[in-house]
C-alpha positions as CSV (number, residue, x, y, z in Angstrom):
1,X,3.3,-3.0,4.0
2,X,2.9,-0.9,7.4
3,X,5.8,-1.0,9.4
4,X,6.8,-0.2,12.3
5,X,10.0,1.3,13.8
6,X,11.0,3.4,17.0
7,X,13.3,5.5,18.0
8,X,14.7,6.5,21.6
9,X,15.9,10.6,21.7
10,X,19.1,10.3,23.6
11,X,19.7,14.4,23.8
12,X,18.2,17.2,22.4
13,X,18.6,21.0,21.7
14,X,16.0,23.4,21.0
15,X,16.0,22.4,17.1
16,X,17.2,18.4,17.3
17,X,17.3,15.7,18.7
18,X,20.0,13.0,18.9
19,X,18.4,9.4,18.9
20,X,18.7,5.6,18.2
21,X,16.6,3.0,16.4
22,X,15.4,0.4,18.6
23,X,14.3,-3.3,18.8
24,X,10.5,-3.7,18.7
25,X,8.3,-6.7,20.0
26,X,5.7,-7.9,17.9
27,X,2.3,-9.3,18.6
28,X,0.4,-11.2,16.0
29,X,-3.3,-10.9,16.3
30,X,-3.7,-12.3,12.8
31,X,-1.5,-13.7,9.3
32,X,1.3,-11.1,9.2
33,X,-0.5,-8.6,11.2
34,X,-0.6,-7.3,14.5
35,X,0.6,-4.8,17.0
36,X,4.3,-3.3,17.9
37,X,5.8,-2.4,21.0
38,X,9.2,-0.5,21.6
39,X,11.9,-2.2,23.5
40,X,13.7,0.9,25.1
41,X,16.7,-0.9,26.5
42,X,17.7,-2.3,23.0
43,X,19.0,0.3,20.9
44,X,20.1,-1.1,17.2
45,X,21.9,1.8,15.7
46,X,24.7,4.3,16.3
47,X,23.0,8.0,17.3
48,X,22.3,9.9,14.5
49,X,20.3,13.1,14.8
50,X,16.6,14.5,13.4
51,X,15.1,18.0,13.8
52,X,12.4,18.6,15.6
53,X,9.4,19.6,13.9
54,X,6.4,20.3,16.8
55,X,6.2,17.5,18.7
56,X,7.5,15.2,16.1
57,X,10.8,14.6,14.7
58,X,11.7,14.7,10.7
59,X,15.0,13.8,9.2
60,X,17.2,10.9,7.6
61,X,18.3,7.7,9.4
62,X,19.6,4.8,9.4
63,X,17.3,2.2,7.7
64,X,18.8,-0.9,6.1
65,X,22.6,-1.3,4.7
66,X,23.2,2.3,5.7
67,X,21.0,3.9,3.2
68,X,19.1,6.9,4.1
69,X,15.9,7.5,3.9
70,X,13.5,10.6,5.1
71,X,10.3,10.3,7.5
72,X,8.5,11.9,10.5
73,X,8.7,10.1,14.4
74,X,5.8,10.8,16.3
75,X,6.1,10.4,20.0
76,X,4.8,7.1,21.7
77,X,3.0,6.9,25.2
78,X,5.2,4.9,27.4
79,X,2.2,5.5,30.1
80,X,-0.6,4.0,27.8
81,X,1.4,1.4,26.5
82,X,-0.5,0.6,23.3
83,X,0.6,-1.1,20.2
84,X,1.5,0.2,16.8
85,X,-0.6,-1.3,14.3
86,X,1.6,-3.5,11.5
87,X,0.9,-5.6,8.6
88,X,3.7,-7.3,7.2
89,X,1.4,-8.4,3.5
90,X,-0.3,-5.2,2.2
């Protein structure tokens, strides 16, 4: 499966960043696939914090139940407004 999440950074330092998860709209352009888009306003997770690693952002968070679980946020381009590929039946 590819899936999608997104993050909003909420305060940073010069090594982390404080953020939330947010809620994501999904477009289907096929059976269980299609593109993702961040909704900024709707954050769906208490701040938890990542370091910063280049332009991207490495650490634990909060992913289902509470468990943890380690990966890498890449900034998206609010400008461009392009969808994140998903595909909910790999």
């Amino acid at each position: 499966m590819t899936l999608v999440e997104f993050i909003k950074v909420i305060s940073e330092t010069d090594k982390t960043a404080k953020c939330v998860m947010l809620s994501s709209k999904e477009e289907a352009d096929g059976y269980l696939t299609g593109q993702a888009y961040p909704l900024p306003d709707k954050a769906t997770s208490e701040p938890f914090t990542l370091r910063k690693r280049g332009e991207n952002l490495r650490g634990s968070y909060p992913f289902c139940n509470n468990s943890k679980r380690l990966d890498t946020f890449m900034p998206y381009d609010y400008a461009k407004n392009v969808g994140i590929y998903f595909n909910h039946c790999d």
